[in-house]
N, C-alpha and C positions, 0 to 999 in steps of 0.2 A: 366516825360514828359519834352520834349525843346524844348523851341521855339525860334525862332530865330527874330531878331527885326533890324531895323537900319531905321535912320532919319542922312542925312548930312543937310549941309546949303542949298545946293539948293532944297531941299523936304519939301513937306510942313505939311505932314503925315509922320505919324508912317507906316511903310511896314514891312511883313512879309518877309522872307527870308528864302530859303532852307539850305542854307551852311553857315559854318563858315567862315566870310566874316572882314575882317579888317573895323574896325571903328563901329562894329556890338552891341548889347547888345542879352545876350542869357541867357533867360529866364529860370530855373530852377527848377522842384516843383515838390517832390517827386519820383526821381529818381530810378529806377531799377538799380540792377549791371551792366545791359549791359551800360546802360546810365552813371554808375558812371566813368566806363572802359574806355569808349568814351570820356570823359572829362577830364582822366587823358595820353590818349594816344596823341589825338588830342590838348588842350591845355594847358598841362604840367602841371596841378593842383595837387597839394600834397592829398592825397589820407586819409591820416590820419583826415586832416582838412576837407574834403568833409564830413567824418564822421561823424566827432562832431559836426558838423552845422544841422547834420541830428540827435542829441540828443539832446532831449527837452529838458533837463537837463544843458545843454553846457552854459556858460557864456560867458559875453560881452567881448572882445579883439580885438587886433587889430597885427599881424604881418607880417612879408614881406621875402619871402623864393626864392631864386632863382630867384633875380627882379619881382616876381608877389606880388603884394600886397592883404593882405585877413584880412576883418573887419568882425567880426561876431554881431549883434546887437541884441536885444529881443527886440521885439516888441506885443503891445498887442493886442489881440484880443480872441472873444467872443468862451467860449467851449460849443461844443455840447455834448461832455459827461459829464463834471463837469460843475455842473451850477455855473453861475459865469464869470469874466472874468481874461485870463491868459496871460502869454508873451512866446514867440517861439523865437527861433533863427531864426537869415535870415545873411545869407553869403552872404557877398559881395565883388566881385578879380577884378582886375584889372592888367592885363597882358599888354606886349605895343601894342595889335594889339584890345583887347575886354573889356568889362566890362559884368561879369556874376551875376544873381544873384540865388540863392539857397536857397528855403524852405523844408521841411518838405508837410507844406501844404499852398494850393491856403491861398493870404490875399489882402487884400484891397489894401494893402500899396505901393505894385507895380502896381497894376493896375489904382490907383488912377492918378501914377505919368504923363500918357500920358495925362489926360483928364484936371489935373489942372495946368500941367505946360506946354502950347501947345508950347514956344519957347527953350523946350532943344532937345537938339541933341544928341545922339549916340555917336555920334565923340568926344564929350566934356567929358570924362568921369568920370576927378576929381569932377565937373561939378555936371553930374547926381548923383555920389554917395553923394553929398551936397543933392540933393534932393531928396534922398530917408531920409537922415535921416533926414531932414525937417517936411516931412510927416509919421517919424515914433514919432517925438515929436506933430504934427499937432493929431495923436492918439492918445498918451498919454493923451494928451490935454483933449480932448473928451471924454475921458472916466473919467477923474479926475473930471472935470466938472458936470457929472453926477451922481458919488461921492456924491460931496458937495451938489448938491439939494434934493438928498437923505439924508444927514447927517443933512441937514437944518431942515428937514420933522420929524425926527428923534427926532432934538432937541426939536419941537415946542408941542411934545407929550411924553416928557420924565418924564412924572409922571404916563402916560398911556400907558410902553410899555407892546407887552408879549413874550412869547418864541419866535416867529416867527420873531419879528424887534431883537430880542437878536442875534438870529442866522444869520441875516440878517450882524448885524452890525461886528459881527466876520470875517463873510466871505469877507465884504468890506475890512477890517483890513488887512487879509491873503493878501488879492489883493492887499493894498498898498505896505506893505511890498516888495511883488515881483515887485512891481515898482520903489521902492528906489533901491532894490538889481540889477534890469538891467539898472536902467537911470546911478547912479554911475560912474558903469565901462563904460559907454557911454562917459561920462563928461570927465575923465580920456582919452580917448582915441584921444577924440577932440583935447586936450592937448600935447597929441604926435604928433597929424598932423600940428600939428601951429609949431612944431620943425623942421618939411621938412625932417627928418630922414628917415620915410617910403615912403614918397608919395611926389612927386613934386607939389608945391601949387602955381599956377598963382596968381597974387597980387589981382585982383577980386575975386579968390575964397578967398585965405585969411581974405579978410574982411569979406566973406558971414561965414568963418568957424567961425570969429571973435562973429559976431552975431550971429551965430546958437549956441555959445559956453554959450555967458550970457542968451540967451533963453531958452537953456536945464537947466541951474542953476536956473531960475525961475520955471521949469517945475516941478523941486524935492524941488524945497522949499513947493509949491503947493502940492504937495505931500504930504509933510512931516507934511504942517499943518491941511491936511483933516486927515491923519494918530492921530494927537494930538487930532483932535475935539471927533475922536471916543472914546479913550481912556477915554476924558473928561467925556464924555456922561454917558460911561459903568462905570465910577467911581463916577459920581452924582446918577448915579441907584441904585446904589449898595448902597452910601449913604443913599437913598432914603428908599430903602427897610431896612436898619437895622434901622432906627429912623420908619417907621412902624411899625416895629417890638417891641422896644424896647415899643412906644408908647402902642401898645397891652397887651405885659404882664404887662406893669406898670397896665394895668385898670384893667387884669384878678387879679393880686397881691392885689390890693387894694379891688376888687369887693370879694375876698378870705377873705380879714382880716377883714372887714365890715361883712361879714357871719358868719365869725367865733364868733364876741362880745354874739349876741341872741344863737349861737350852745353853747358856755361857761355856760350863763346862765341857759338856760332850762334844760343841762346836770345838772346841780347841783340841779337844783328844782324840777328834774326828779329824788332824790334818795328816798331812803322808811327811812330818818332819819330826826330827828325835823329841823322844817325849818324857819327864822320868815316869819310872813305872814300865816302860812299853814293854820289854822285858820280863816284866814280873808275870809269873801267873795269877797273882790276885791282884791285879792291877785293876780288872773289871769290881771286885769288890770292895780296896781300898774307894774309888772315884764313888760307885755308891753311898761310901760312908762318908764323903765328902761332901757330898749333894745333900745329906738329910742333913748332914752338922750345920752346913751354912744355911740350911734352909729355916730349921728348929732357930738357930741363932736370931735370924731374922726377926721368926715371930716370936719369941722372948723378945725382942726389943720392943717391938711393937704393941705387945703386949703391956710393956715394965712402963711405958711410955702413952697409956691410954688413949692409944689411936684405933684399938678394937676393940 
């Protein structure tokens, strides 16, 4: 599906458009071949790149082929078939007459841009591509955010987790992961554009890229230490669980060699061969008091000896 878009200075709205219109933005989201055809015939798009923006798979970049410039970003958002949240590519060109951009599938991320930035324009277009990726770190954001008050909730019950927060905190994990792997190449690419090599940067946007540049470096630090907290977690649990454990068998080990002292004895005063005592009528209660003496002796030792 395209759509077509344009805001100049003297408009005060966002308008739709039928044509490809100089100073236009043209909307892109899940493409047909006829549609792909149309975009490489009508506005000279390299056909390969169209492609790989349309595989989920495709990383972050940035290159510039025949004076069109094309930035590809992940961005993330919420799956409906994998539960969880993931990152998609979104293409973004800039030719001299348009700026297009290209998903896979409908997201926030463009749509968002009309509604909270009511003073950019179409025309501007180094401009707008600053604020798209404004608002695809303004997501990041938001969803790390989320993260952490999960990972906080996580922490405050880490002696009472069970499978379900285990599985929980894996699948967070996966998700950070794929948001260091697309902010990265993000960060890097900002880095190209502060060189003017690809893209011609007006001295306002330079500073905007300036700051979007140490912003996205906070984004993946943030990242990087909800990514730490989990690991933390998952390796205090795992702690946890082996000193339970060990806890355990020490008592089942000791509750074993305690059973064993009266099993020794009875076995022996259980044979059919002379025995002293056998005789005795309180032979049965002398042997009793035998059993708890060595037995009490035991654990005084093990006691005097800090092994319980």
């Amino acid at each position: 599906m395209i759509n077509i878009y344009k805001k100049t200075l003297k408009d005060t709205k966002l308008k739709k458009i039928k044509a490809f219109e100089k100073g236009s933005w043209i909307s892109v989201v899940n493409p047909d071949i006829d549609e792909i055809e149309r975009l490489e015939k009508e506005l000279g798009l390299d056909l390969t790149i169209v492609e790989d923006a349309l595989d989920e798979n495709e990383l972050s970049r940035v290159e510039k082929n025949d004076g069109i410039f094309y930035m590809i970003i992940r961005f993330p958002t919420q799956s409906d078939s994998i539960a969880g949240t993931i990152t998609l590519p979104l293409l973004v060109v800039i030719t001299d007459d348009n700026i297009i951009t290209l998903s896979k599938e409908e997201n926030n991320i463009i749509n968002n841009i009309a509604k909270k930035f009511p003073h950019f324009y179409t025309v501007h277009k180094t401009n707008f591509l600053m604020k798209i990726i404004i608002e695809v770190f303004n997501s990041y954001d938001k969803y790390l955010n989320r993260i952490l008050k999960d990972i906080k909730i996580k922490k405050i019950k880490i002696d009472n987790l069970n499978n379900k927060d285990i599985l929980f905190l894996v699948q967070e994990e996966e998700t950070l992961n794929d948001f260091e792997s697309s902010i990265v190449p993000i960060i890097s690419n900002l880095e190209r554009m502060l060189s003017g090599r690809y893209i011609h940067i007006y001295k306002k946007d330079k500073d905007e890229i300036e700051d979007l540049f140490m912003d996205s470096k906070q984004t993946l630090e943030i990242s990087r230490v909800a990514l730490k907290s989990i690991k933390n977690i998952r390796e205090a649990y795992s702690t946890i669980l082996t000193n339970e454990l060990n806890r355990v068998i020490k008592i089942l080990t000791i509750a074993t060699i305690v059973l064993t002292i009266p099993t020794i004895i009875s076995s022996i005063y259980g044979m059919n061969v002379p025995l002293p005592l056998d005789h005795s009528p309180f032979a049965f209660l002398y042997v009793m008091l035998l059993i708890v003496f060595m037995s009490v002796a035991f654990l005084w030792l093990l006691i005097r000896r800090r092994w319980i």
